[in-house]
C-alpha positions in Angstrom: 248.3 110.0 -52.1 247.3 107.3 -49.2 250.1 104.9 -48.8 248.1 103.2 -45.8 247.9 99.3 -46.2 244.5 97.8 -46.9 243.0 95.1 -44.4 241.4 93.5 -48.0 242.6 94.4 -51.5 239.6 93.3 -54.3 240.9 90.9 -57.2 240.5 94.1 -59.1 243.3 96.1 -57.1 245.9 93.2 -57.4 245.2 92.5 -60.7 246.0 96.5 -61.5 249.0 96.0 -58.5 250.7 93.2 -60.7 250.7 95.3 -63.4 252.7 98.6 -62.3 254.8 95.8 -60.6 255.8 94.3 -63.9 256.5 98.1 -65.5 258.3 99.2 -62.7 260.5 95.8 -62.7 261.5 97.6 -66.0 262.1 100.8 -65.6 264.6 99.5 -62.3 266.1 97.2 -64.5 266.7 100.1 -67.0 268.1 102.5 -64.4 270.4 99.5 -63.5 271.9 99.2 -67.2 272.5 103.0 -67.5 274.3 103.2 -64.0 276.3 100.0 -63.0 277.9 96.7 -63.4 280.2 97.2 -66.8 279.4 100.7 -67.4 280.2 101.6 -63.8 283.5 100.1 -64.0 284.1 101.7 -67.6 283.3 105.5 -65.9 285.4 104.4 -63.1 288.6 103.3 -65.4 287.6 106.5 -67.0 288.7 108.4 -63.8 291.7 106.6 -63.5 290.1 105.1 -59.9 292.8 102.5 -58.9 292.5 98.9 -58.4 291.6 98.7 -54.4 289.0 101.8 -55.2 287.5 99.3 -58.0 287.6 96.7 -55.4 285.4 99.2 -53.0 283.3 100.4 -55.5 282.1 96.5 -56.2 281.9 96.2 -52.3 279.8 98.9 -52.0 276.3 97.2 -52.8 277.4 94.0 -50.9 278.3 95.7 -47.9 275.5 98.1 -47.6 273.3 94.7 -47.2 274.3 94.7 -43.1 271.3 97.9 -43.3 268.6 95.5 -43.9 268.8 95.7 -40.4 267.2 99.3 -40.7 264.4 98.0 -42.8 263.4 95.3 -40.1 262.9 97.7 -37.4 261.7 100.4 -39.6 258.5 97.6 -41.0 258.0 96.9 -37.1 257.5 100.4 -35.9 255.5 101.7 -38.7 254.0 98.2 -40.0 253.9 100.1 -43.3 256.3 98.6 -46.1 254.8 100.5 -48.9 255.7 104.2 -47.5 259.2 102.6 -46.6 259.6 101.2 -50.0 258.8 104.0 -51.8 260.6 106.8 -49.6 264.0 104.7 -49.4 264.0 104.0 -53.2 263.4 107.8 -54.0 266.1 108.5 -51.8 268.1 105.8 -53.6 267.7 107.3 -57.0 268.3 110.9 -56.3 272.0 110.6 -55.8 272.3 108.9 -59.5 271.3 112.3 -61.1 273.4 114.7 -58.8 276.4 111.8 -59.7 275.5 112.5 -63.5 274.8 116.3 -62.7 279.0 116.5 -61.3 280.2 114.2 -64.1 278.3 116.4 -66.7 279.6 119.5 -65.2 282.4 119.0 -63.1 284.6 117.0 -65.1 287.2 114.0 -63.8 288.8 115.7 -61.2 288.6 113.6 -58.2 285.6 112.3 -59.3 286.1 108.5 -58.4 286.0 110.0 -54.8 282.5 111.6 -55.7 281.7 108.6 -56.9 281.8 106.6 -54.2 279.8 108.8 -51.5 277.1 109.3 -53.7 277.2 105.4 -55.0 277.3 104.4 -51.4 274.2 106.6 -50.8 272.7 104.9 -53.4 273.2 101.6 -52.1 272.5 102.2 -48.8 269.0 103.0 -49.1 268.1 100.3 -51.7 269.4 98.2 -49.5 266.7 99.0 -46.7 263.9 99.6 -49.7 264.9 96.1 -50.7 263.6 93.8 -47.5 260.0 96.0 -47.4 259.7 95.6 -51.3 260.5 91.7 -51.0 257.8 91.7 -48.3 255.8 93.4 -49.6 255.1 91.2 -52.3 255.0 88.3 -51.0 251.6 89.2 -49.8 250.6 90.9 -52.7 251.6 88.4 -55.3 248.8 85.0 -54.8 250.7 82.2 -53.7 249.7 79.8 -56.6 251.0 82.5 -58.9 254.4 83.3 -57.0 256.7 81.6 -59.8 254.5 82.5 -63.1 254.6 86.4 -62.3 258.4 86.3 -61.3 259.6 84.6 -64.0 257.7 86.7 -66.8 258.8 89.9 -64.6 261.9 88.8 -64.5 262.0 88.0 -68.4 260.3 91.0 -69.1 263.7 93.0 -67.7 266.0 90.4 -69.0 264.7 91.6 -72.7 265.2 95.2 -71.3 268.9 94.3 -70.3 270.0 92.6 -73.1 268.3 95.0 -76.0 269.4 98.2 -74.0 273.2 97.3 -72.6 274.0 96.2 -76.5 272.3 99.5 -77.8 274.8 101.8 -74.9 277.8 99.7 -75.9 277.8 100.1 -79.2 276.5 103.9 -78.2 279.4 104.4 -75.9 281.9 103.3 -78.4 280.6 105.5 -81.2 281.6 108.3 -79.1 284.7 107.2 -78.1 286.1 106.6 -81.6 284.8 109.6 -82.9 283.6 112.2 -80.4 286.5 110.9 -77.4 286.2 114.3 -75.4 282.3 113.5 -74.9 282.9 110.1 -73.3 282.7 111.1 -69.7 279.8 113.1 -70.7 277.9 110.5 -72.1 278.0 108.6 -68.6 276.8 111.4 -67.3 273.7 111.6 -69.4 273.4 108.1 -68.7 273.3 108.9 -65.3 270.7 111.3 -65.1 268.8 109.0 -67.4 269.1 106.3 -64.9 268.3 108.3 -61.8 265.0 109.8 -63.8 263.9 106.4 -64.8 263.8 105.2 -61.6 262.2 107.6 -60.2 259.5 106.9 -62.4 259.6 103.5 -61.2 259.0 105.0 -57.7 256.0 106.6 -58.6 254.5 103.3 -60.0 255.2 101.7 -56.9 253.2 104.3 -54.9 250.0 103.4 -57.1 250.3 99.8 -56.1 248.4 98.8 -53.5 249.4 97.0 -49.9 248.1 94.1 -48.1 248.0 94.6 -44.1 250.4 92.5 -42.1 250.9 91.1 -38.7 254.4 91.5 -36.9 256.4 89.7 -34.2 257.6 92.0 -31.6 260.9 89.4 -30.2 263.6 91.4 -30.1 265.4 91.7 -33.3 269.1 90.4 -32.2 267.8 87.5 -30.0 266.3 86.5 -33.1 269.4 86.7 -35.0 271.6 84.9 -32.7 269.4 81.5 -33.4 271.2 80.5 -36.1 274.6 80.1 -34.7 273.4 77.5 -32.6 272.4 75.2 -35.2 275.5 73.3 -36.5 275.2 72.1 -39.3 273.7 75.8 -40.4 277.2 77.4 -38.9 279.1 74.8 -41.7 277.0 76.0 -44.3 277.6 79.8 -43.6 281.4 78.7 -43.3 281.0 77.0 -46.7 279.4 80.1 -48.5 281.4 82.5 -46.8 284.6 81.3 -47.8 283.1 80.7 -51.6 281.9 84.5 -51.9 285.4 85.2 -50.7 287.2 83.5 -53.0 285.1 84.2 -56.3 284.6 87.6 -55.6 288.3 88.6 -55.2 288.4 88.1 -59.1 284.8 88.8 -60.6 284.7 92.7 -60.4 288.4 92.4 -62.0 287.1 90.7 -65.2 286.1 93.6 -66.9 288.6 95.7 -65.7 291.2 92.9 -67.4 288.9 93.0 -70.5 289.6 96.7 -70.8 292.7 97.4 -69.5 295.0 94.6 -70.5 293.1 93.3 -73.8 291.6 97.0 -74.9 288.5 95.2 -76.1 285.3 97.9 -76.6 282.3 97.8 -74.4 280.1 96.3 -77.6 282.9 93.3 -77.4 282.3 93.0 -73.2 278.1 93.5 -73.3 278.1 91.0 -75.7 280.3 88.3 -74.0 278.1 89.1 -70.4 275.1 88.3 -72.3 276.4 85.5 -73.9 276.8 83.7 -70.5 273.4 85.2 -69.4 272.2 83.5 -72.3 272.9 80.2 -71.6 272.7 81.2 -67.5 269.2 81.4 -68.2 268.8 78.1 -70.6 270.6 76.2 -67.9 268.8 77.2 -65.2 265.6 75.1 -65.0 267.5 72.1 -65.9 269.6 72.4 -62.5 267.0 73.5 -60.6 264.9 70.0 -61.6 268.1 67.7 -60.5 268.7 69.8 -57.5 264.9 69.0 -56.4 265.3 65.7 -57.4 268.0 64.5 -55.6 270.2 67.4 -53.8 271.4 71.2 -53.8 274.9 69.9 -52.3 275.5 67.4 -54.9 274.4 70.5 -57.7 277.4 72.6 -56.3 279.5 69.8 -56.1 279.1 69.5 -59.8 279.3 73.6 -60.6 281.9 74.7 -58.7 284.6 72.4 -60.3 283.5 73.9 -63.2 283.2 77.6 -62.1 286.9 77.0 -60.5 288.4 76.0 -64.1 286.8 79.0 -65.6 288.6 81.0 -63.9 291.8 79.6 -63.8 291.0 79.8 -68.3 290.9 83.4 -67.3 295.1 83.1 -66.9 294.9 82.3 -70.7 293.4 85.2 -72.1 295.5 87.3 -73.5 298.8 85.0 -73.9 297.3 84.4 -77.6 298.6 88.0 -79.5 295.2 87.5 -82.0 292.6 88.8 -81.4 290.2 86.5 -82.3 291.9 83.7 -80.0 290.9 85.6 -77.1 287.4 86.3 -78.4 287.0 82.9 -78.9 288.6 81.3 -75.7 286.2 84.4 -73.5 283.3 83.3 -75.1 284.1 79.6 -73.8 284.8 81.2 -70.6 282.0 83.2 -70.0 279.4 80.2 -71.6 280.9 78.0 -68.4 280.4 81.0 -66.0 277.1 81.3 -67.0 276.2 77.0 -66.9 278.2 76.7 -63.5 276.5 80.0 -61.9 272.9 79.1 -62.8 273.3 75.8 -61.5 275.3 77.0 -57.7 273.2 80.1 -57.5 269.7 77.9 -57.4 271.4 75.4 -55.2 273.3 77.7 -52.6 269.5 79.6 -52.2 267.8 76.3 -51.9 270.1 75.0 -49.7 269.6 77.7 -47.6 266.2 77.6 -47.3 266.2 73.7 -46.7 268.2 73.9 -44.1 266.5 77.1 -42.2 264.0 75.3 -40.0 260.2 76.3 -41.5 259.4 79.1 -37.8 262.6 80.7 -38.4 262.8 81.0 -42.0 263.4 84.5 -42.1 265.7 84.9 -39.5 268.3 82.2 -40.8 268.0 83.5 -44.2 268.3 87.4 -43.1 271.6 86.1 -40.5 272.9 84.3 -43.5 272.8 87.2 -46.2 274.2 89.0 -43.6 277.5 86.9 -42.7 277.9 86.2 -46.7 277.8 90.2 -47.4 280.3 90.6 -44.9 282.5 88.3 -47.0 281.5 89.3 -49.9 282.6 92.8 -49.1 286.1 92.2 -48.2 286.8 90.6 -51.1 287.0 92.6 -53.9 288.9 95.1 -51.5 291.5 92.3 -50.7 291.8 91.5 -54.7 292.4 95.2 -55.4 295.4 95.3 -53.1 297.3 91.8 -54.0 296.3 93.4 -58.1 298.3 96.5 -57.0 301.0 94.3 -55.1 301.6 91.9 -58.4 301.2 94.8 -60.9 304.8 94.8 -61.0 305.5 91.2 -60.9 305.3 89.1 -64.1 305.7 85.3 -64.8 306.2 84.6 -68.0 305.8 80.7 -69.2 307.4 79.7 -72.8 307.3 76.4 -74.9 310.1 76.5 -77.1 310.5 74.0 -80.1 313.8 73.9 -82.1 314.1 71.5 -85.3 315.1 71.4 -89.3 313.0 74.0 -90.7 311.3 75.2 -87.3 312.1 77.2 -85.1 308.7 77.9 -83.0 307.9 79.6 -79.3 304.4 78.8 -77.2 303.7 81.3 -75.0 301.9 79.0 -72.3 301.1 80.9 -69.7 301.8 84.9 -68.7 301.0 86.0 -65.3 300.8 89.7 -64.3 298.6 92.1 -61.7 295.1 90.0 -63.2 296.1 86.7 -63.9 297.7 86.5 -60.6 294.6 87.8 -58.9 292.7 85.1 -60.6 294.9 82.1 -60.0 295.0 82.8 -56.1 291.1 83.3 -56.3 290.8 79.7 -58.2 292.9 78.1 -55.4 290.7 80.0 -52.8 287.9 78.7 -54.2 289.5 75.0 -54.2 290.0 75.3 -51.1 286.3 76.4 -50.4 284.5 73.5 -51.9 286.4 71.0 -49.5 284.1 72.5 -46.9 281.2 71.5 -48.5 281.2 67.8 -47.3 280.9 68.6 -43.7 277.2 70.6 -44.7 274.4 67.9 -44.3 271.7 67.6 -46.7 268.6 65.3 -46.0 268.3 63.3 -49.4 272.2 63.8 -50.6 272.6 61.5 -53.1 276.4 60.9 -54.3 278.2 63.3 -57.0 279.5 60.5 -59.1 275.6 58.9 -59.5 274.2 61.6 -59.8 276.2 62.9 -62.9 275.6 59.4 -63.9 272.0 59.4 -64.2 272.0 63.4 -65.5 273.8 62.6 -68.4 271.3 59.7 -69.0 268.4 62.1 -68.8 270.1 64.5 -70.3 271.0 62.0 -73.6 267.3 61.1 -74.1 266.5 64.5 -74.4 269.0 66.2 -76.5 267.3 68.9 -78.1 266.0 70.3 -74.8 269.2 69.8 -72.3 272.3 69.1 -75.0 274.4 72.0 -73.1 274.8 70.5 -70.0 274.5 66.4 -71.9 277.7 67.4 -73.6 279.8 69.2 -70.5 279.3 66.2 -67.8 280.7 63.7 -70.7 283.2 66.0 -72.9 285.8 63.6 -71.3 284.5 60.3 -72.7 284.0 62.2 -75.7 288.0 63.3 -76.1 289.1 59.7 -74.4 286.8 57.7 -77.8 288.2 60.4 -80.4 292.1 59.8 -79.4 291.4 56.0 -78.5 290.1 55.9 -82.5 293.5 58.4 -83.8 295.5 55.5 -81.9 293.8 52.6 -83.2 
């Protein structure tokens, strides 16, 4: 097969390029289901890997990001991103099926440790296949048609997720109920199912044609250094370096909390990710139009408020001893998570790019994911060891009332291992967001206008936008419902 790039590709070829693109966006997105995020974690639980391996196994694809690096200098000697693409993702994959091959075969025994090398294999190479694949279709993909084609390949595999995670759940818990002894070898089946599926997601990717491109030759690290001379780029990168920090101490812990301290079932957990998915993704375009329209800062000025309180609910959960308390108060939970994170996600990428001067684009953005990985990777390793430090430390807060006929306790608040973890991550965060002033954004408009004139828009069209309508004013809402109990 001749994986040369093309000087000129005929509408023909790209049209028959997009294509395999959108299948193989699937059958990645499928090989992602069957091997990580909650059914990784579940496996590793399984294996009885402790909190700080947990906290490396989440690291593991955020730190592998610092081999982009690979991927630059790889595309500049061989100026072919197809053959990169294609042989780093193969070499990605392979590892998932040998990782379901020992967990088939080899049972539990020091698994989470086999786990790990191969994972970090895994990662490794998708991280250089990702750079050349991004790249890569840029060029391919027309310009006109850039955000049509991504958003309906990136529907396309939100459909996948959601129909397929809810199908293993429920799968996954079948077996556990009434088959318990096959569980670990049901990841492993899902393992070798991942591994094979992408795989074939390889093989589409080597029928789809490459446009030829033109290189710089500066020197890689001179390049890289630009950034950290630009000031007001330097408090940015503080800003979002000290928010990955703090958020990701406690996200890779919230499934492992689900599990461990509230024994919900996988079906329970799917279903309360794609529940703030859901409204993730019917959020999105509403906080992507106000952060055009007036700014990105004032968008994560508004979120991440919002984001912080989440996780401080996550203290709550559990205190309730029914079952369907907690259900209810996740569900809130994870509907904020999935508002707030639409809205800082769009803004912190905008932001970035706004702020990269147009020549260096690239470079800023490339020194920037770099710096935030960095981050990003030493904190779910520093939230595994304060969860092991405080998994013997418990705070217990009570409400107790005493009367003629009623003798009643409120548990208000219980603190342990998680809930610790996730109230010094809340404060983390707190402290993050006061570094978001001293970032500079041409057309800033203030927080308190702008929430001002979104809940105005938002009002006059209720049907399309009531979500966010409703969260910017709950508070005038409670203040006219007492003010009328009063009066």
């Amino acid at each position: 097969m001749d994986l040369k790039p093309k000087i000129i590709l005929s509408q023909q070829e790209i049209n028959k390029g997009l294509n395999l693109v959108i299948v193989e966006g699937m059958t990645t997105e499928a090989m992602i289901v069957f091997t990580q995020g909650t059914f990784l974690i579940a496996l590793a639980l399984l294996t009885g890997a402790s909190n700080f391996q947990i906290g490396l196994l989440s690291s593991l694809p955020i730190f592998t990001n610092v081999f982009q690096l690979a991927s630059i200098w790889l595309v500049r000697k061989f100026n072919n991103r197809r053959a990169i693409s294609i042989v780093c993702s193969l070499l990605a994959r392979i590892p998932l099926i040998i990782t379901g091959c020992i967990v088939l075969f080899a049972g539990s025994a020091k698994l989470i440790n086999l786990l790990l090398f191969f994972l970090f294999f895994y990662y490794t190479f998708a991280s250089v296949s990702g750079p050349t694949w991004n790249a890569w279709m840029k060029d391919l993909v027309p310009e006109n048609k850039l955000g049509a084609f991504f958003s309906r390949r990136g529907r396309n595999s939100q459909i996948l997720n959601v129909t397929l995670s809810i199908i293993l759940a429920l799968t996954v818990d079948y077996v556990k109920h009434y088959f318990p002894r096959f569980e670990l070898n049901m990841y492993g089946i899902m393992y070798i199912a991942g591994g094979i599926t992408g795989i074939a997601g390889v093989f589409l990717l080597a029928r789809t044609p490459e446009p030829h491109s033109h290189l710089s030759q500066e020197n890689i690290f001179k390049l890289l250094k630009r950034p950290l001379t630009n000031n007001n780029f330097v408090k940015l990168l503080v800003f979002n370096s000290a928010w990955v920090f703090a958020i990701n101490m406690a996200i890779p812990f919230f499934t492992v909390f689900m599990m461990k301290n509230l024994g919900l079932p996988l079906s329970y957990i799917i279903s309360l990710t794609i529940l703030g998915q859901v409204f993730s993704i019917l959020t999105i375009r509403i906080w992507g139009k106000f952060a055009d329209r007036y700014s990105n800062k004032t968008m994560i000025g508004i979120g991440a408020p919002l984001y912080i309180i989440c996780i401080v609910g996550w203290c709550f959960a559990g205190v309730y001893t029914h079952l369907y308390a907690n259900i209810i108060l996740l569900a809130i939970i994870h509907i904020l998570m999935g508002i707030s994170t639409a809205g800082i996600n769009v803004a912190l990428i905008n932001i970035g790019l706004k702020l990269a001067p147009k020549e260096d684009a690239i470079v800023y953005l490339s020194a920037k994911n770099i710096i935030v990985s960095l981050f990003s990777f030493l904190a779910p390793l520093t939230g595994g060891i304060l969860a092991d430090y405080f998994s013997t430390r418990h705070l217990n807060v009570i409400g107790q009332w005493k009367g003629p006929g009623l003798d009643k306790t409120f548990h208000l608040l219980l603190l342990n291992e998680w809930n610790f973890l996730f109230l010094i991550g809340a404060l983390l965060a707190l402290i993050a967001v006061q570094l978001l002033p001293r970032v500079k954004e041409a057309g800033e408009v203030q927080k308190d206008i702008v929430v001002k004139i979104m809940r105005t828009s938002i009002r006059s069209n209720i049907k399309e936008n009531f979500i966010i309508g409703s969260l910017l004013s709950w508070h005038s809402l409670l203040k006219d419902k007492i003010r009328k109990k009063l009066f």
